[in-house]
C-alpha positions in Angstrom: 0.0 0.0 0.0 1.8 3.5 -0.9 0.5 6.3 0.6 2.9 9.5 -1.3 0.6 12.3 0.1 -0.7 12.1 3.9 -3.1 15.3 3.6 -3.5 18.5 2.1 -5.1 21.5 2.8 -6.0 24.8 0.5 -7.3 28.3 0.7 -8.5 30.2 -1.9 -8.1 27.6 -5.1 -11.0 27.5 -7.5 -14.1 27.0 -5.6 -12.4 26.9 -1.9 -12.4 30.4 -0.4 -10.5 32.0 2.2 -11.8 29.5 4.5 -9.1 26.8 4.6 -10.8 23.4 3.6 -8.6 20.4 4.2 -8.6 16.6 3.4 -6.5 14.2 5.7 -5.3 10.9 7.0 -5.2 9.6 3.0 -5.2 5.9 1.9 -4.4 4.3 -1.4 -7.7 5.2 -2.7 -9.4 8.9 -1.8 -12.9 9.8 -3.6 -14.0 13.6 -3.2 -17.8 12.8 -4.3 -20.3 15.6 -4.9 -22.6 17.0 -7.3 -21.8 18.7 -10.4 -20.0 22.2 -10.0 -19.8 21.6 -6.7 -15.7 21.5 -6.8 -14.7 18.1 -6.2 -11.8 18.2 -8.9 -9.7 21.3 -6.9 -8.3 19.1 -5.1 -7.3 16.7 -8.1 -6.3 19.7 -10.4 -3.7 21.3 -7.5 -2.1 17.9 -6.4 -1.8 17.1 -10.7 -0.6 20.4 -11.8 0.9 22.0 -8.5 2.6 19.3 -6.2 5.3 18.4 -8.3 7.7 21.0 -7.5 7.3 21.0 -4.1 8.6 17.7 -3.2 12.6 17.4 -2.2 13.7 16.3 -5.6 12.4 19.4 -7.0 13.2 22.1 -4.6 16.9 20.9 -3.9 19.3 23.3 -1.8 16.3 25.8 -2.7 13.6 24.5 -0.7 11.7 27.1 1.4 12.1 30.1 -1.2 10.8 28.5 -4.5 8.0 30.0 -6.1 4.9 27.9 -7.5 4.2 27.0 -10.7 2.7 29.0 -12.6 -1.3 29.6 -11.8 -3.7 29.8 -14.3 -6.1 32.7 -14.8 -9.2 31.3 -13.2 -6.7 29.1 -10.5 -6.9 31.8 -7.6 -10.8 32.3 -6.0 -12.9 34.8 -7.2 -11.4 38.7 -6.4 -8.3 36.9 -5.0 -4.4 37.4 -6.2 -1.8 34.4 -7.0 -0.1 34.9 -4.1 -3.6 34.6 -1.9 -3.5 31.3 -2.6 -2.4 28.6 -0.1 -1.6 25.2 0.3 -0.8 23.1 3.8 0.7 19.7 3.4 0.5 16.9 6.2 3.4 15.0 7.6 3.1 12.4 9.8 5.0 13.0 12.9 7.0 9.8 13.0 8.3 10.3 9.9 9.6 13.7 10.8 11.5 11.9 13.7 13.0 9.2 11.4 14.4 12.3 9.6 15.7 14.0 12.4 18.1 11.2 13.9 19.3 9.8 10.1 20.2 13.3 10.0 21.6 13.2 13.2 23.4 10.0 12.8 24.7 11.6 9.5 26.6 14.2 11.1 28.0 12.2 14.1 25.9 14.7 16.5 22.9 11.4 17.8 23.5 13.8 21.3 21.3 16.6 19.9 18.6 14.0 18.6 17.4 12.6 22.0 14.1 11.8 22.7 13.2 15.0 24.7 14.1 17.3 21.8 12.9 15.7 18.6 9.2 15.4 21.0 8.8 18.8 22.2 9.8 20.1 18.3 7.4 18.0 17.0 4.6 18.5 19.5 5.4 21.7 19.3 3.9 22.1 15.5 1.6 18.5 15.3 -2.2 18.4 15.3 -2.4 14.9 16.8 0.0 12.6 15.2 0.9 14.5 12.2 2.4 18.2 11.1 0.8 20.7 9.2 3.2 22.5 7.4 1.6 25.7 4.8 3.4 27.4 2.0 3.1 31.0 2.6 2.7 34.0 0.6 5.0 36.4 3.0 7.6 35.0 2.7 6.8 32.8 -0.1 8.5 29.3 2.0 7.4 26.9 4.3 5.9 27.6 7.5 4.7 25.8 10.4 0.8 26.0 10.5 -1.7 24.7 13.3 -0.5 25.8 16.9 2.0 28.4 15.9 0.8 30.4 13.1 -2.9 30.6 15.3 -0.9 33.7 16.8 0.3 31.4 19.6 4.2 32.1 20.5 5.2 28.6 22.2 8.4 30.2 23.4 8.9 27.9 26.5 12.5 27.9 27.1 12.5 24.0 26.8 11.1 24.7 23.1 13.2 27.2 22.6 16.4 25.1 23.3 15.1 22.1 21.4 14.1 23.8 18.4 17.7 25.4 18.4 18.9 22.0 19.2 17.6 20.3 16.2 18.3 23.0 13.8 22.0 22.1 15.0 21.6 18.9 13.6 20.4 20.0 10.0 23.5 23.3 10.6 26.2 21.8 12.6 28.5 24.4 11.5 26.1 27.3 12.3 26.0 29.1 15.2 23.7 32.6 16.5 20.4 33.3 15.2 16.7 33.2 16.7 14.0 31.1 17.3 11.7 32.9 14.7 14.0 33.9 12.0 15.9 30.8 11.8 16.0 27.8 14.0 12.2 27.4 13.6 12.1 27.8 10.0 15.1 26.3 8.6 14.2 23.6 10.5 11.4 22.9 8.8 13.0 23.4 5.2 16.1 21.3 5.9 13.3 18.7 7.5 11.2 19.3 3.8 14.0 18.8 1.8 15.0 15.2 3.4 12.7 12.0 2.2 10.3 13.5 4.8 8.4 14.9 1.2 8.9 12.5 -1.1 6.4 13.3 -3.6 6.6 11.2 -6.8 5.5 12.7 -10.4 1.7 13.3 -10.9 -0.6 11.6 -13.7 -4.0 13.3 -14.8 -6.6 10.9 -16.2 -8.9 13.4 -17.4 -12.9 12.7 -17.6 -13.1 12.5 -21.7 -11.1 9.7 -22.5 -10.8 8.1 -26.1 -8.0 5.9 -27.6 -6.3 7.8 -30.4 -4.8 6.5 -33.6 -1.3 5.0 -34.5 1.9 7.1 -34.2 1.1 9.6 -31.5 3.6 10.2 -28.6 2.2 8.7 -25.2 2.6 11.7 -23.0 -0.6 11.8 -21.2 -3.5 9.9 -20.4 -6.2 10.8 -22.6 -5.9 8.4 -25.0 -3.6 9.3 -27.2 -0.5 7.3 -27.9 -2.2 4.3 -26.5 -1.9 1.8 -28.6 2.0 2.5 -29.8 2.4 2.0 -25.5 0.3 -1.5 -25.5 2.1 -2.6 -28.6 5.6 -1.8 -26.9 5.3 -4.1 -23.8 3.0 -6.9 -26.0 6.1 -7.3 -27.5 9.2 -6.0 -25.4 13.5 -6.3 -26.5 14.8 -9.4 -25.3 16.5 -6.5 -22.6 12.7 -5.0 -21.4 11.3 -8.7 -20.7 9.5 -7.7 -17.4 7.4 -5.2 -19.4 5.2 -7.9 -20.8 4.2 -8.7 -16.9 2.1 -5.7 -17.5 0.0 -6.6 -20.6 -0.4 -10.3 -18.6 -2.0 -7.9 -16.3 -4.3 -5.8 -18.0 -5.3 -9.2 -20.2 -6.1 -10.9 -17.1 -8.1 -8.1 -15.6 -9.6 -8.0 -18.8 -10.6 -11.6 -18.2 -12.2 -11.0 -15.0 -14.6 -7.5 -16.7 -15.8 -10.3 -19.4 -16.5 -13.6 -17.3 -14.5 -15.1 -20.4 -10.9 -16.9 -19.4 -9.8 -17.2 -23.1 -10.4 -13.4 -23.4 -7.0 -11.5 -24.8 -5.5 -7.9 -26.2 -3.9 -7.9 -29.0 -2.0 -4.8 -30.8 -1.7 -5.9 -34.8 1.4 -5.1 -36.5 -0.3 -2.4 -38.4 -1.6 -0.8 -34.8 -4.8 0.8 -36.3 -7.0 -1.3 -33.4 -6.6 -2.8 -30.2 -7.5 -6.5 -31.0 -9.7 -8.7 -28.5 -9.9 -12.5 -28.5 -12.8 -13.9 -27.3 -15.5 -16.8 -28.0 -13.5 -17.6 -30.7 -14.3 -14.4 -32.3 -11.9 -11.7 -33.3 -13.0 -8.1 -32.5 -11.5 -4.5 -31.9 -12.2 -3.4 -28.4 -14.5 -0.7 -29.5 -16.7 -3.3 -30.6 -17.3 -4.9 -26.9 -18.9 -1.8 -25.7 -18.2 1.3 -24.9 -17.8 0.6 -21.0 -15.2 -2.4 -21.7 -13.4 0.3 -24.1 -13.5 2.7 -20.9 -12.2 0.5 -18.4 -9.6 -1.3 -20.3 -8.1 2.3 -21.1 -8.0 3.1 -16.9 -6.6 -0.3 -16.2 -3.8 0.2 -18.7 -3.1 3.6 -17.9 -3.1 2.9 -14.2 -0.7 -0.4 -14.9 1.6 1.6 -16.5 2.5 4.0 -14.3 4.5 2.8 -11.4 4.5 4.1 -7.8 3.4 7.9 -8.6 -0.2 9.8 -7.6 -3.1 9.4 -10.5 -5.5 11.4 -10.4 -8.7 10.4 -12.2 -12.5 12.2 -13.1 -15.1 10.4 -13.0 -14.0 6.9 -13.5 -17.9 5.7 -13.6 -18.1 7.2 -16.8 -20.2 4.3 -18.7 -19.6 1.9 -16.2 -22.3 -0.4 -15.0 -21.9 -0.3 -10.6 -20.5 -4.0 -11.3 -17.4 -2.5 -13.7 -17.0 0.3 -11.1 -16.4 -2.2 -8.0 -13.5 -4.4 -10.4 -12.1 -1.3 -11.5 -11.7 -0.2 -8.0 -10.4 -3.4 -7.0 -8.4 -3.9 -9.5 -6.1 -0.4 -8.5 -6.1 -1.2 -5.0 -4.4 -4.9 -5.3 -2.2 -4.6 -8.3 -1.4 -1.7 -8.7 1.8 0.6 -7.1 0.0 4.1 -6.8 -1.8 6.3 -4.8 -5.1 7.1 -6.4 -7.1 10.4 -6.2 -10.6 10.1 -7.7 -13.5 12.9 -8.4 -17.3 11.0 -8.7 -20.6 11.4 -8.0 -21.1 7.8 -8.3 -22.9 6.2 -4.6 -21.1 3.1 -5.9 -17.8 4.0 -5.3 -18.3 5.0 -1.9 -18.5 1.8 -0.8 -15.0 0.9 -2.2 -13.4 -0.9 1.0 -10.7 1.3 2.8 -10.7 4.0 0.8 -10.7 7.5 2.3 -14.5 9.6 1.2 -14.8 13.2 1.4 -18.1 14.9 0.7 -17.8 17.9 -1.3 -20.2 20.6 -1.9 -21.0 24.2 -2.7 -22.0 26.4 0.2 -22.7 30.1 -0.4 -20.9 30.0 -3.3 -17.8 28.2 -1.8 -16.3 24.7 -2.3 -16.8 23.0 1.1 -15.2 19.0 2.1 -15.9 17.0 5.0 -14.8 13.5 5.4 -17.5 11.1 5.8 -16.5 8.0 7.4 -19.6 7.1 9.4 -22.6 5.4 7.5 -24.6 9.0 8.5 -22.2 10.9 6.8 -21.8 8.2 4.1 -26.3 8.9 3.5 -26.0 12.2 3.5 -23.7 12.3 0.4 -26.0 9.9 -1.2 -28.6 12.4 -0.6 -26.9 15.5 -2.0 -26.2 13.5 -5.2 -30.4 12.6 -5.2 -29.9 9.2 -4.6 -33.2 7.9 -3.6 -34.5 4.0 -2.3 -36.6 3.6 -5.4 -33.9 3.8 -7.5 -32.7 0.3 -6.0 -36.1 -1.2 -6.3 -37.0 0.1 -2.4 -39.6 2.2 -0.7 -39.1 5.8 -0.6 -40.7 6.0 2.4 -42.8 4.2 4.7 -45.8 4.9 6.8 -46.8 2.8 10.1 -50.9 2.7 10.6 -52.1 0.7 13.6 -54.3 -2.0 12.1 -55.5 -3.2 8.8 -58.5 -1.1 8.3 -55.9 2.3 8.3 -54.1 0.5 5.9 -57.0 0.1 3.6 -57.8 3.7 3.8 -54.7 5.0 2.8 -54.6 2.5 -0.5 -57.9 4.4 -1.2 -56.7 7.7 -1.0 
């Protein structure tokens, strides 16, 4: 199970106003569900076209003073600048202590590093068992959030000492300074820019998906390139064997979509179609349906990338609830990424151990909540206008006290 991105938090991003809205305590699998326009893809667009250079390999000795990519037009919230906009990543706390006393070790000073210091540093900026650590606007860096930018100044000397203290591990040739202008923040950076955020390369899946034709370049998930990709690992070098592990793969979950065990891909040496065997028959994959066209492409896309965070719209997209629950299956066992998923399907709520946040439009603003419980689980189904009928159930029900009540109402 890989788990890149622990939480994440924004301000003033598309829908999400200047009241921070936050998702945390990810899994493999995270659905925002709401309605339409309700801005459950904010999340998805920031982590797919943001993320990537903020994680260590990016930022380098520059960490703490890199700007963001560039926003587009309509990225900041209505009446709001670039540099309003804010983002808030969550670390878990252990992690940061892992951090701390390799770097310790590193630099022959495991003295600094004791158990007293990295704890009060820690507890010092954690909410619980993780860190919330914000990007800032002034000064465009790293900051610690939560505790101590809520204009709260924990300055007990114990702090004090072992926030210098660790900042002594990460600077052992530094001396001087103060609490607020450097052994605080630097801290933080020199924490940032260890494996502490490790953030891998994002993929976009984007709702409007359609295979494209022969001789185009496989750089992004829409479609395009496709079938030059499927027809490389059918048929790898005698050096890129282990590719083909993937096309077993998609073939077999293919298999399992169909009910039929003899079902098979097949790229043709002229590549205008993908090729499926099955009942003896010999068909493009466009000819199976328009769902098995959809899902195949999301399997493949999803096998192909390898231990990075994939975002995907609305994977329901002509898929019957049955396809939905395989597909979802299907990412979390055999797959190596970290999945983040906009729907408004109820079916995919249900996906076991995957993380649901309810997303909807309040006065205008892009609200989330998680919804864990089965209450908060209804009440999603309810802002999408799921009702009991549409499974065949009563919509409501009406208790009378004896059979002569019950007659009545039939008559009315």
């Amino acid at each position: 199970m890989n788990i890149f991105l622990h939480g994440l938090a924004l301000t003033n991003y598309r829908g999400i106003g200047p009241i921070r809205q936050e998702a945390q305590e990810f899994t493999t699998i995270n659905l925002f569900v709401g309605p339409n326009n309700s801005g459950k893809s904010a999340f998805l667009a920031f982590i797919a076209e943001q993320l990537d250079c903020f994680s260590h390999q990016a930022l380098g000795s520059s960490i703490g003073r890199t700007p963001k990519k560039m926003l587009k037009q309509n990225d900041p919230h209505l009446g709001h600048s670039q540099e309003s906009v804010l983002f808030d990543l969550y670390l878990p706390k252990k992690k940061i202590h892992e951090v701390i006393r390799q770097e310790a070790k590193k630099n022959s000073n495991e003295y600094l590093a004791s158990p007293e210091n990295i704890r009060l540093f820690t507890d010092n900026l954690a909410d619980g068992s993780f860190v919330w650590i914000q990007y800032g606007a002034h000064p465009r860096r790293f900051v610690a959030a939560g505790k101590i930018t809520n204009n709260q100044k924990y300055t007990a000397p114990e702090i004090i000492n072992a926030t210098r203290a660790i900042w002594q591990i990460f600077r052992p040739s530094y001396t001087g300074g103060t609490f607020d202008q450097n052994w605080l923040p630097e801290s933080i950076a020199q924490v940032l820019q260890s494996e502490c955020l490790s953030l891998p390369r994002s993929v976009y899946i984007p709702a409007i998906r359609q295979i494209g034709a022969k001789g185009e370049q496989y750089e992004d998930t829409s479609g395009k390139g496709l079938i030059d990709k499927l027809a490389e690992i059918q048929n790898p070098g005698h050096l890129e064997r282990h590719k083909q592990v993937d096309f077993d793969q998609i073939n077999n979950f293919l298999r399992s979509v169909t009910g039929d065990p003899s079902a098979t891909l097949e790229i043709p040496h002229d590549r205008e179609h993908i090729l499926v065997h099955m009942n003896d028959r010999l068909l493009p994959l466009s000819s199976l349906g328009t769902g098995i066209h959809e899902i195949i492409m999301l399997a493949a896309f999803c096998t192909l990338a390898k231990n990075q965070i994939v975002c995907i719209e609305e994977p329901e997209i002509h898929l019957h609830p049955t396809l939905q629950r395989k597909l979802m299956q299907y990412l979390a066992a055999k797959t190596t990424n970290q999945y983040f998923i906009a729907t408004h399907s109820a079916v995919l709520i249900d996906t076991p151990g995957a993380a649901t946040f309810h997303v909807s439009l309040v006065d205008g603003q892009t609200t989330v909540r998680p919804a864990s419980t089965p209450s908060e689980r209804y009440r999603i189904c309810s802002d999408l206008g799921y009702r009991a009928s549409d499974i065949v159930q009563a919509n409501s029900i009406i208790w009378v006290e004896g059979p002569s009540d019950r007659i009545y109402l039939r008559k009315v």
